[in-house]
Rosetta silent file (secondary structure, phi, psi, omega in degrees, C-alpha in Angstrom):
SEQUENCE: XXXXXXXXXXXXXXXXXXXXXXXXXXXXXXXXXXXXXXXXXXXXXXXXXXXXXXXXXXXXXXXXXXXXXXXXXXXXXXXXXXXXXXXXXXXXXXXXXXXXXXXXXXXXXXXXXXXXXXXXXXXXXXXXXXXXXXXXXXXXXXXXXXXXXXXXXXXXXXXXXXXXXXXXXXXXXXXXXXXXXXXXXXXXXXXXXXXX
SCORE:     score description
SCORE:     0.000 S_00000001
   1 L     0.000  137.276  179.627    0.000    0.000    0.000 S_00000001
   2 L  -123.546  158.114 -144.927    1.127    3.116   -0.822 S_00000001
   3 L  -136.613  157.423  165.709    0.710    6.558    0.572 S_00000001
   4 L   -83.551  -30.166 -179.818    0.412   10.231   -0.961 S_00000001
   5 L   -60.625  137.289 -176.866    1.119   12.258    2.037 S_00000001
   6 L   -82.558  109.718  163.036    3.853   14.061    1.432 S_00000001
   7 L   -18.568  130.270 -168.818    7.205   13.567    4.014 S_00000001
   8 L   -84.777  156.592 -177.615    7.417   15.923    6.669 S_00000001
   9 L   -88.446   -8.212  162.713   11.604   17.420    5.995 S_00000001
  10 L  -130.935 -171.870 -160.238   13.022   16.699    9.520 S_00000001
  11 L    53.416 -165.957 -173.709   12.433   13.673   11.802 S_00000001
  12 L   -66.052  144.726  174.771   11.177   10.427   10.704 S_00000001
  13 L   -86.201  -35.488 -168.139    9.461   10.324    7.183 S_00000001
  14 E  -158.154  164.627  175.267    7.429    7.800    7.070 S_00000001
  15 E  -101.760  139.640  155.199    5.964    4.468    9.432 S_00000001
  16 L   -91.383  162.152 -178.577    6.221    0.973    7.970 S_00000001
  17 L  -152.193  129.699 -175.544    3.909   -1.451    9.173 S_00000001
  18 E  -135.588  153.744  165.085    3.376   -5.477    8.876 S_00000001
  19 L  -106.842 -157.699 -163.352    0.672   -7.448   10.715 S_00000001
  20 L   -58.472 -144.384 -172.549    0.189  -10.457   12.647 S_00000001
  21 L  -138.649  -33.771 -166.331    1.345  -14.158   11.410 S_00000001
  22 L  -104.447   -7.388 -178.019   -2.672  -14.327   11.397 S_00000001
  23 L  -124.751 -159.913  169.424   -3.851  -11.176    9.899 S_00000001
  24 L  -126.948  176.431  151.317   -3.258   -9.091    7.148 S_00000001
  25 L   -78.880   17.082  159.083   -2.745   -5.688    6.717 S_00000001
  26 L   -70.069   -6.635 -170.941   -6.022   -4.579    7.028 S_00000001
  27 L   -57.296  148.472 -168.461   -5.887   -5.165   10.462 S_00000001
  28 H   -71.065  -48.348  169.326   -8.089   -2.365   12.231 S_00000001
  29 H   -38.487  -64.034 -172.987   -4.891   -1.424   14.793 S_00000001
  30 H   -40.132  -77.926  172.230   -2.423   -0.967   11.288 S_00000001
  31 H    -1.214  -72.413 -174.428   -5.571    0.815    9.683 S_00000001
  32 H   -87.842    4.004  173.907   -6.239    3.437   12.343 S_00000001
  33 H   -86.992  -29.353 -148.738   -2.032    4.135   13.272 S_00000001
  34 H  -109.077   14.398 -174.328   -2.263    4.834    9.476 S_00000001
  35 H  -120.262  -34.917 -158.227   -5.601    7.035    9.250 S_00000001
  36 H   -94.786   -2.619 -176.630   -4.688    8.725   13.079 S_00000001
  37 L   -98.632  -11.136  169.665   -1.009    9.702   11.876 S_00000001
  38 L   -31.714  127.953   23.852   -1.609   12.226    9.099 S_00000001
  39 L   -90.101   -4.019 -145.777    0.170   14.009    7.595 S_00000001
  40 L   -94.642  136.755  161.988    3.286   11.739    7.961 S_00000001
  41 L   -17.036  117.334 -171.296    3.277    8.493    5.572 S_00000001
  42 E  -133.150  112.134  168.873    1.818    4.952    6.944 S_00000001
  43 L  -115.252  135.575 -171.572    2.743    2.442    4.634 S_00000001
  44 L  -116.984  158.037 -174.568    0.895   -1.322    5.488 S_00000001
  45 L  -156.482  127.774  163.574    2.376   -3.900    3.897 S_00000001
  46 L   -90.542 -176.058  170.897    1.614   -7.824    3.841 S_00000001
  47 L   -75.123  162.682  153.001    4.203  -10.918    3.877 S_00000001
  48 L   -35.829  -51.365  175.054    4.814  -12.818    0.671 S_00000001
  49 L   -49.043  -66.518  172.608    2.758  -15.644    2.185 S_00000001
  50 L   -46.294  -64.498  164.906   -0.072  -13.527    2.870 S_00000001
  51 L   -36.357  -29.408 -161.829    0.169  -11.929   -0.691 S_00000001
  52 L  -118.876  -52.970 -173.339    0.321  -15.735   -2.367 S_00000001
  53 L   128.370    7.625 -173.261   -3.076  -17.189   -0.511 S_00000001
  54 L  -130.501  137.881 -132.100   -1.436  -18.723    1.809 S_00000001
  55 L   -95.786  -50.382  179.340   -2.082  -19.273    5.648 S_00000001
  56 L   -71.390  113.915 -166.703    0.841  -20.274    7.231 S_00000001
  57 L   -65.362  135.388  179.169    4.104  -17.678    7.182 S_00000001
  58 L   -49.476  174.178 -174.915    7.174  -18.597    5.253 S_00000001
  59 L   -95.758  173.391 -149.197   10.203  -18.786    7.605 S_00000001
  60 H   -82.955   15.065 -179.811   11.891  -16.049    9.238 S_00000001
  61 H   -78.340  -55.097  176.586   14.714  -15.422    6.471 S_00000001
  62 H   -89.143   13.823  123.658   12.105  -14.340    3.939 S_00000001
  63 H   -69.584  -25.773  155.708   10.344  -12.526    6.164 S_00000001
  64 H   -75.206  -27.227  176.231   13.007  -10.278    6.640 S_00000001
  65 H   -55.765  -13.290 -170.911   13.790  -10.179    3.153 S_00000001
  66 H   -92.493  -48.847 -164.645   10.462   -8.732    2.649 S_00000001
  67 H   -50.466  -38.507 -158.904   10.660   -6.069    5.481 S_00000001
  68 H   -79.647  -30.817  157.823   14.262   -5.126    3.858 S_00000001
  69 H   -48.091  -63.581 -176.353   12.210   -4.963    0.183 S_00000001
  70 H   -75.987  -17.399 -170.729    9.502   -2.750    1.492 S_00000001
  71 H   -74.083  -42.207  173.641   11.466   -0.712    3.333 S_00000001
  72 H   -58.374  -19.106  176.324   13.940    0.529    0.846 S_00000001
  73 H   -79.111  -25.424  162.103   11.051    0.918   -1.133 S_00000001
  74 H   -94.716  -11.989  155.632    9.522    3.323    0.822 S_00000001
  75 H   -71.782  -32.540  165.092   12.475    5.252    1.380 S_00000001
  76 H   -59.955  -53.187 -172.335   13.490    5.236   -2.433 S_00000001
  77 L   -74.290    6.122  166.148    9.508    6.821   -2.875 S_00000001
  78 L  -116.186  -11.118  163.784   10.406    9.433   -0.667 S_00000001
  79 L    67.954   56.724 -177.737   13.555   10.210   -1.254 S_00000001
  80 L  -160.201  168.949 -137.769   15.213    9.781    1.963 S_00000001
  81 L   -93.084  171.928  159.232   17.860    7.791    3.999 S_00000001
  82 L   -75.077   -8.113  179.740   16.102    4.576    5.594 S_00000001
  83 L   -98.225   17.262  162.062   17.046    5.590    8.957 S_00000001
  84 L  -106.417   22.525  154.344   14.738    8.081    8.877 S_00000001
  85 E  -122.987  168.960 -157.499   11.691    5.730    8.627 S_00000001
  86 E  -116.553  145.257 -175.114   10.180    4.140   11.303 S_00000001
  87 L  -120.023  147.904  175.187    9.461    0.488   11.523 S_00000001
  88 E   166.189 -166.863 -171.822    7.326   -1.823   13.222 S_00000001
  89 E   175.660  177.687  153.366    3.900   -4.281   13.301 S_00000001
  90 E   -84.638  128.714  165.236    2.094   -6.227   15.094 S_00000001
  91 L    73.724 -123.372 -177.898    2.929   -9.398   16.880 S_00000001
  92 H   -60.330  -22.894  166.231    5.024  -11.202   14.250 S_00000001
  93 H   -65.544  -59.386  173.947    5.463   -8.154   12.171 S_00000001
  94 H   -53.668  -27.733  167.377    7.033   -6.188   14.356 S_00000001
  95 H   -84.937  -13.328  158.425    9.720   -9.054   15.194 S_00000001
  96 H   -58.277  -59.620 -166.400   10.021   -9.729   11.645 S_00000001
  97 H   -51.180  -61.690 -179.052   11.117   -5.660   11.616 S_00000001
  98 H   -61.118  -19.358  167.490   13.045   -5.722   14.761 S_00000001
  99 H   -66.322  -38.545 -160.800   15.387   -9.132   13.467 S_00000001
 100 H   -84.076  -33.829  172.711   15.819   -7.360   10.114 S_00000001
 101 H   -57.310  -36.090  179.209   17.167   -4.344   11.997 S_00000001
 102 H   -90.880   -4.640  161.887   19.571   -6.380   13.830 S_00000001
 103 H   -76.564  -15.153 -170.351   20.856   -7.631   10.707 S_00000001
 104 L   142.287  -18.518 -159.287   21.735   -4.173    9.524 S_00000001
 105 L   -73.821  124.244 -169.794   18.899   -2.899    7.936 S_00000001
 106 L   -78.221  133.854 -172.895   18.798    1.213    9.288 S_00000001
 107 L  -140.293  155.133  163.498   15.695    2.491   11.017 S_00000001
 108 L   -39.480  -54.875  171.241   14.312    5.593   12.485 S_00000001
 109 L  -169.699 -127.907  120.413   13.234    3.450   15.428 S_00000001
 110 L  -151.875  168.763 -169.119   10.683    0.647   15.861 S_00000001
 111 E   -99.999   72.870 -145.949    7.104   -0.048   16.692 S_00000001
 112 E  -121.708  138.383  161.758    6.555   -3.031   18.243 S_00000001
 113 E  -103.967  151.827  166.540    2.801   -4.032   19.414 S_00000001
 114 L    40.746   54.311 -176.004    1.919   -6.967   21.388 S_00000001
 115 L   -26.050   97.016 -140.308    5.722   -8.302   21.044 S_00000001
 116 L  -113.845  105.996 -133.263    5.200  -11.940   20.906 S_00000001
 117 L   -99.435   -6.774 -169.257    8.396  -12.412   23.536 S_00000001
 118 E  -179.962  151.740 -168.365    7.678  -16.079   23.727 S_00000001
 119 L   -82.918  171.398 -162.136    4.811  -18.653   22.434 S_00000001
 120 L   -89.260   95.378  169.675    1.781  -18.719   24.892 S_00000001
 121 L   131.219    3.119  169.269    3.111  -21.747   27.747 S_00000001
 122 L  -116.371  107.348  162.261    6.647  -21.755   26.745 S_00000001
 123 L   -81.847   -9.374 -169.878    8.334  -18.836   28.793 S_00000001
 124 L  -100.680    3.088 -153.817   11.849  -20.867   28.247 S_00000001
 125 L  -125.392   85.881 -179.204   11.200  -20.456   24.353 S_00000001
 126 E  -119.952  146.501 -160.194   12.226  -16.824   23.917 S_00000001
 127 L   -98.747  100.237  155.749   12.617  -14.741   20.680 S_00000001
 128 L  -149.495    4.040 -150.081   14.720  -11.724   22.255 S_00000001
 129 L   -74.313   -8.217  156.424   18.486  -13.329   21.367 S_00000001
 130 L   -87.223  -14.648  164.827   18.820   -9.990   18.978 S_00000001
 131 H   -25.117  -60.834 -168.039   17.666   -7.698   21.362 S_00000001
 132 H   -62.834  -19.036 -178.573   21.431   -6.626   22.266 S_00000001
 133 H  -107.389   28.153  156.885   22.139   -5.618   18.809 S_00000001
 134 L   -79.482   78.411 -160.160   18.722   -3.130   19.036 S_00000001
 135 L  -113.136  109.299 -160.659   20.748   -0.160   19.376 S_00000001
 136 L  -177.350  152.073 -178.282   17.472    2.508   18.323 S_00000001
 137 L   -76.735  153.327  167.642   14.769    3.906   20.231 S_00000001
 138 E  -156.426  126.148 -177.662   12.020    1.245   20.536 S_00000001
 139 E   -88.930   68.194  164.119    8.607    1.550   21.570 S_00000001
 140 E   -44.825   96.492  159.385    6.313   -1.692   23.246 S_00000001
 141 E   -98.277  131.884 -175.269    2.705   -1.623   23.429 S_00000001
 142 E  -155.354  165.874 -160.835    1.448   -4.642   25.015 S_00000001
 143 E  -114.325  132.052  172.572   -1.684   -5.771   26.771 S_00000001
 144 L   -43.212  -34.196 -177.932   -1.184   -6.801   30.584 S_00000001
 145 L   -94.216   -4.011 -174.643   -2.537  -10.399   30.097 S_00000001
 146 L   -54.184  106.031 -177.338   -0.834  -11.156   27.038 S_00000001
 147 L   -54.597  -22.968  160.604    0.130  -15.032   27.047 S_00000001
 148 L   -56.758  -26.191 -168.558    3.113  -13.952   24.906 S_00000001
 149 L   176.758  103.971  166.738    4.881  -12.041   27.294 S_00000001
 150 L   -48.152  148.307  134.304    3.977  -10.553   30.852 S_00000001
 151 H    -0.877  -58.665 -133.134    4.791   -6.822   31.684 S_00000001
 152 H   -87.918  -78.073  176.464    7.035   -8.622   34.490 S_00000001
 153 H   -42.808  -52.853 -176.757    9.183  -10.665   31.302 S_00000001
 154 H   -63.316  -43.720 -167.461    9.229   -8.086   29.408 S_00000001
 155 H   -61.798   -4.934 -172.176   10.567   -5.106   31.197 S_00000001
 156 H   -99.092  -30.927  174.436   13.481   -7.950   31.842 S_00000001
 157 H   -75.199  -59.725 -161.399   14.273   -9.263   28.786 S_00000001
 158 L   -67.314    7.296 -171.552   14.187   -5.545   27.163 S_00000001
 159 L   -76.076  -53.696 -156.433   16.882   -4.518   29.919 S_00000001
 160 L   -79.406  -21.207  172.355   19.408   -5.850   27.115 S_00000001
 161 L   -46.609  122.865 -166.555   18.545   -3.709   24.703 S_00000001
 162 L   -88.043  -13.643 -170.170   21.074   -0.790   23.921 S_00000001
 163 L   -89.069 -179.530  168.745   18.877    1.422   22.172 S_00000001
 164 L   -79.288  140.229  170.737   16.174    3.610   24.355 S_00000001
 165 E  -118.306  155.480 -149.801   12.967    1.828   25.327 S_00000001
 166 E  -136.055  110.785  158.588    9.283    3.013   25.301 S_00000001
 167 E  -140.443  133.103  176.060    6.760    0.739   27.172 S_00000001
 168 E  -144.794  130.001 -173.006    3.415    1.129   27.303 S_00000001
 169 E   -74.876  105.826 -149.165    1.026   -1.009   29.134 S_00000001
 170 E  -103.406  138.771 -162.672   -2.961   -1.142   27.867 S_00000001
 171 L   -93.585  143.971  169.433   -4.480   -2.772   31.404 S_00000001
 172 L    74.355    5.006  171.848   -6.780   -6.029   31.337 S_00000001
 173 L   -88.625  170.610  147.286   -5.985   -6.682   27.900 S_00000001
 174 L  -132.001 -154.220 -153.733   -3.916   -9.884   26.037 S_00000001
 175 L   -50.683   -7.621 -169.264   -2.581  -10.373   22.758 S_00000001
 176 L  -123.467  106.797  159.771   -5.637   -8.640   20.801 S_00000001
 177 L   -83.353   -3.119 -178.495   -5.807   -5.497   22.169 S_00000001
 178 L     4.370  170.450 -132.938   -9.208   -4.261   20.123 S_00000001
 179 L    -4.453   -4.638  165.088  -10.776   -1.490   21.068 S_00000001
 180 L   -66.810    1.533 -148.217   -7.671    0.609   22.330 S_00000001
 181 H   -72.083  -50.693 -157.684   -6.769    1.662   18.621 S_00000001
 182 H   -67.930  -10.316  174.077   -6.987    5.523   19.613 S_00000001
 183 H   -74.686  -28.333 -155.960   -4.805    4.799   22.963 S_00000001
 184 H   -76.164  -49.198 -172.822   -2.699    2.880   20.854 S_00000001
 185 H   -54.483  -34.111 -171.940   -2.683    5.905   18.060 S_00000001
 186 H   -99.140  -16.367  169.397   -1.771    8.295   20.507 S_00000001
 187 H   -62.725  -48.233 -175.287    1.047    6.476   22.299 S_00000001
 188 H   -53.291 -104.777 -167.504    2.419    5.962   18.411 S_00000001
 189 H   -34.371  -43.221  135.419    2.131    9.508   17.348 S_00000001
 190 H    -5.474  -92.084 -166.528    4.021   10.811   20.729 S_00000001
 191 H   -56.411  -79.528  173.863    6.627    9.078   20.962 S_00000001
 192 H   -33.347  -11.649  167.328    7.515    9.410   17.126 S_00000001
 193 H   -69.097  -31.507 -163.004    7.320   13.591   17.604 S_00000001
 194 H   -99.154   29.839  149.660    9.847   12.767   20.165 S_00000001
 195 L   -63.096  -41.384 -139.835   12.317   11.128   17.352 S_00000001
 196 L   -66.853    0.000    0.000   11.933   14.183   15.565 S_00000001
């Protein structure tokens, strides 16, 4: 998906976005960071998988290859370095974004909702072993109850991170936060003025 709004000239240019390992980019969270963030650029994007008909996500080397495809692509249509756009998703999207970052790929910051820090009953089976090479600001919106990843895990695991971290907790929720998109919109849209 591609966007018309015109780059703002300092701070970040533009938000990237991916969804879930279950959704698309239609999801109503992507939808309303990318309707509530005007003027600046919201580009949604699906996986390969998604894009092809098919339900189950490819593994995670060509999911980053995709994030590292769209990204350049939206930086090429805007005519600006890639570290000035901001990255992020939901769930699996955003950890596709944050892996591809730690390979190299340059970002503004990232966006990560409802981090999914571990699958829901395995707490020893944790995706964070790139965390230490996060050296960016990065923001975490996550629902209190979320079977992915407690408040309590997270703030512990995210300790290793070198870049600055942004966490913000939406109470009584778990991994589907629904009906929070304007808390959620407004968390977003902060904390990116305060890249700028």
């Amino acid at each position: 998906m591609t966007s018309s709004r015109r780059a703002p000239r300092r701070g970040p240019a533009a938000l990237v976005l991916f969804p879930g390992a279950g959704s698309s980019s239609d999801h109503a969270t992507l939808a309303a960071l990318d309707a509530g963030l005007a003027p600046m650029p919201v580009h949604r994007f699906d996986f390969p998988y998604r894009k092809e008909g098919r339900r189950a996500p490819d593994r995670a080397p060509k999911l980053i290859a995709s994030v590292v495809e769209d990204a350049r692509a939206v930086s090429s249509e805007h005519g600006v370095a890639q570290r000035r756009v901001v990255l992020g998703g939901r769930s699996m999207g955003g950890r596709m974004c944050s892996m591809a970052v730690a390979e190299g790929l340059p970002a503004a910051g990232l966006v990560l909702l409802s981090y999914p820090l571990h699958p829901p009953g395995k707490p020893d089976k944790l995706r964070v072993d790139h965390f230490p090479a996060l050296d960016l600001p990065c923001l975490f919106l996550a629902g209190t109850k979320d079977p992915f990843g407690s408040p309590a895990e997270i703030e512990a695991h995210v300790a290793t991170i070198p870049g600055s971290v942004t966490l913000h907790w939406i109470e009584g929720r778990g991994h589907d936060v629904k009906g929070h998109d304007d808390q959620i919109t407004s968390v977003v849209s902060e904390w990116i003025s305060s890249l700028r």
